[in-house]
C-alpha positions as CSV (number, residue, x, y, z in Angstrom):
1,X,122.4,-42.6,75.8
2,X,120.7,-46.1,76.9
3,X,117.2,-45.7,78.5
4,X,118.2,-49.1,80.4
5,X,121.2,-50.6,81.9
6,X,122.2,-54.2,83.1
7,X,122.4,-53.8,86.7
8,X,123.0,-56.7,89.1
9,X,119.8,-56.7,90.1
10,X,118.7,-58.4,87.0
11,X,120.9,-61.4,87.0
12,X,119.4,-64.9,87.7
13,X,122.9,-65.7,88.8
14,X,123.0,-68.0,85.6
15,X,125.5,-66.9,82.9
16,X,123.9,-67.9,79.3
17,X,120.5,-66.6,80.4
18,X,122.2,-63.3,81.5
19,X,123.6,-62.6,78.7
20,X,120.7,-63.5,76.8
21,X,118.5,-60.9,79.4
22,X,121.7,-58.5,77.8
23,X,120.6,-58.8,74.6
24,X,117.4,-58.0,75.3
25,X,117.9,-54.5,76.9
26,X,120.6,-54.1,73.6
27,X,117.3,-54.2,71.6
28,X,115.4,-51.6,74.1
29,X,118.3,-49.3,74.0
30,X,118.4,-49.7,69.9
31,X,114.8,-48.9,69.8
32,X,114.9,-46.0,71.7
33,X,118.0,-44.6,70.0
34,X,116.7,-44.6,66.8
35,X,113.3,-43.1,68.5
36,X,115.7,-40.2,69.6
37,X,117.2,-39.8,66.3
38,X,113.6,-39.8,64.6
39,X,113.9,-43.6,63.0
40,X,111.7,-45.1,65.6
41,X,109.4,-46.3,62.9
42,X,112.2,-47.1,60.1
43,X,114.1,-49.0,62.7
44,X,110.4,-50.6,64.4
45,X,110.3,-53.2,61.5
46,X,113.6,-54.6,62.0
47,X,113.5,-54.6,65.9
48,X,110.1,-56.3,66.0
49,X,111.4,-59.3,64.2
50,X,115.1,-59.5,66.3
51,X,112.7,-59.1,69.0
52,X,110.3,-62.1,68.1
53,X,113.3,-64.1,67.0
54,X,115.0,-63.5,70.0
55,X,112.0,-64.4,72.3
56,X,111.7,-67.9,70.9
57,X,115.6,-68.5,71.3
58,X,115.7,-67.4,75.1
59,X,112.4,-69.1,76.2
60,X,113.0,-72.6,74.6
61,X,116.1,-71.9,76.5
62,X,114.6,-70.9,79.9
63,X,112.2,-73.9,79.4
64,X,114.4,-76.6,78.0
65,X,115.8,-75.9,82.0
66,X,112.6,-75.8,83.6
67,X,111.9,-78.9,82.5
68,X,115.5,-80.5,83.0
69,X,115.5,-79.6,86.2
70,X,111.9,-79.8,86.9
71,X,110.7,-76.4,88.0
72,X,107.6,-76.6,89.5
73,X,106.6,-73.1,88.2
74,X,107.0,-74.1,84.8
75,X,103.5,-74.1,83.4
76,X,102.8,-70.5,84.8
77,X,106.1,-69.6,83.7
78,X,105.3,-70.5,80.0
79,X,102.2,-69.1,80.3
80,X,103.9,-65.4,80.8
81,X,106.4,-66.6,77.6
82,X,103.0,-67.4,75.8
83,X,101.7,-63.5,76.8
84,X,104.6,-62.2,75.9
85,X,105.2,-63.9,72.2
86,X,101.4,-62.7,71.7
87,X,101.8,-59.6,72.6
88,X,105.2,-59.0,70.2
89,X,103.1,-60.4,67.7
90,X,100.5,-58.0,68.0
91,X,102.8,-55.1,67.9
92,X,103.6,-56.5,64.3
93,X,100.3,-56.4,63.4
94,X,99.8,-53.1,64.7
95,X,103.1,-51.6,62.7
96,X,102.1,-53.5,59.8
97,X,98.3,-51.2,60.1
98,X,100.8,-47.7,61.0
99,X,99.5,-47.3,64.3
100,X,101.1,-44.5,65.2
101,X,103.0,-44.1,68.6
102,X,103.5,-47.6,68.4
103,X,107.5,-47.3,69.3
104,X,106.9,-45.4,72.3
105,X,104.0,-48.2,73.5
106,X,106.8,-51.3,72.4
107,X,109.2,-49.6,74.6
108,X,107.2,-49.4,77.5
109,X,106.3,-52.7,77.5
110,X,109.5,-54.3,77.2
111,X,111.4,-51.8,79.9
112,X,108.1,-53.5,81.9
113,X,108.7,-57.1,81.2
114,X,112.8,-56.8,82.3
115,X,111.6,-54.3,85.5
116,X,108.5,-57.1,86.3
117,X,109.2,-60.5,85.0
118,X,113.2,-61.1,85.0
119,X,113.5,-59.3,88.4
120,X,110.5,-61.0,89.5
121,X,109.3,-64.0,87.6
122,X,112.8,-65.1,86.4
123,X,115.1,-64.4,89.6
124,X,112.7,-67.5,90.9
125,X,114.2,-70.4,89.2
126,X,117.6,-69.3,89.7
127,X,118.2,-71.5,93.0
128,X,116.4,-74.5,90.7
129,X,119.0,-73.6,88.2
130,X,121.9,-73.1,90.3
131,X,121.2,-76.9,92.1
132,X,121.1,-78.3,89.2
133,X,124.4,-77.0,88.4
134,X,123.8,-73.9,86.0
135,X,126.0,-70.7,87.3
């Protein structure tokens, strides 16, 4: 059973970055099913680096149309990517020292980061976006 769900309260109203927000509660919901089935730190390894390799994918996206379409935000913007990408990286480090209840802290964090910066953060370029001619 998913711990999250896309709802239509997450959409930016642009296609390729909802679907990329998609694959991003995939990897919460693969996290916590292998938590439920007592592989959380077995599968932990694997989802750390789809995560981290998915974060630089969908924010050089996001930015390459910040800056296309010159969203004003776009330094504060990065600056949350920046926190983000560090804080993904320190999870690594802290798996690769077996700190335990580690799954159940990455978890929380990301069901945070969809719940706080897509819905808030995200939701305000998607006018920017749209006049551009995103959809």
């Amino acid at each position: 059973m998913p711990i999250m769900e896309w709802t239509t309260d997450l959409s930016v109203s642009v296609r390729e970055i909802d679907d990329q927000h998609k694959n991003l509660i995939a990897l919460i919901n693969k996290l916590h099913d292998a938590m439920r089935a007592g592989q959380g730190k077995q599968a932990l390894e694997s989802t750390l680096q789809e995560l981290a390799a998915y974060t630089v994918y969908h924010f050089q996206t996001e930015e390459k149309y910040m800056e296309q379409f010159k969203y004003p935000r776009l330094p504060s913007h990065k600056a949350e990517h920046a926190a983000f990408v560090k804080k993904v990286t320190d999870f690594q480090k802290e798996f690769a020292n077996s700190r335990l209840g580690l799954t159940l802290d990455l978890m929380n964090f990301l069901k945070d980061w969809v719940n706080n910066h897509i819905k808030e953060t995200d939701k305000q370029y998607s006018a920017t976006f749209r006049v551009g001619g995103l959809a």
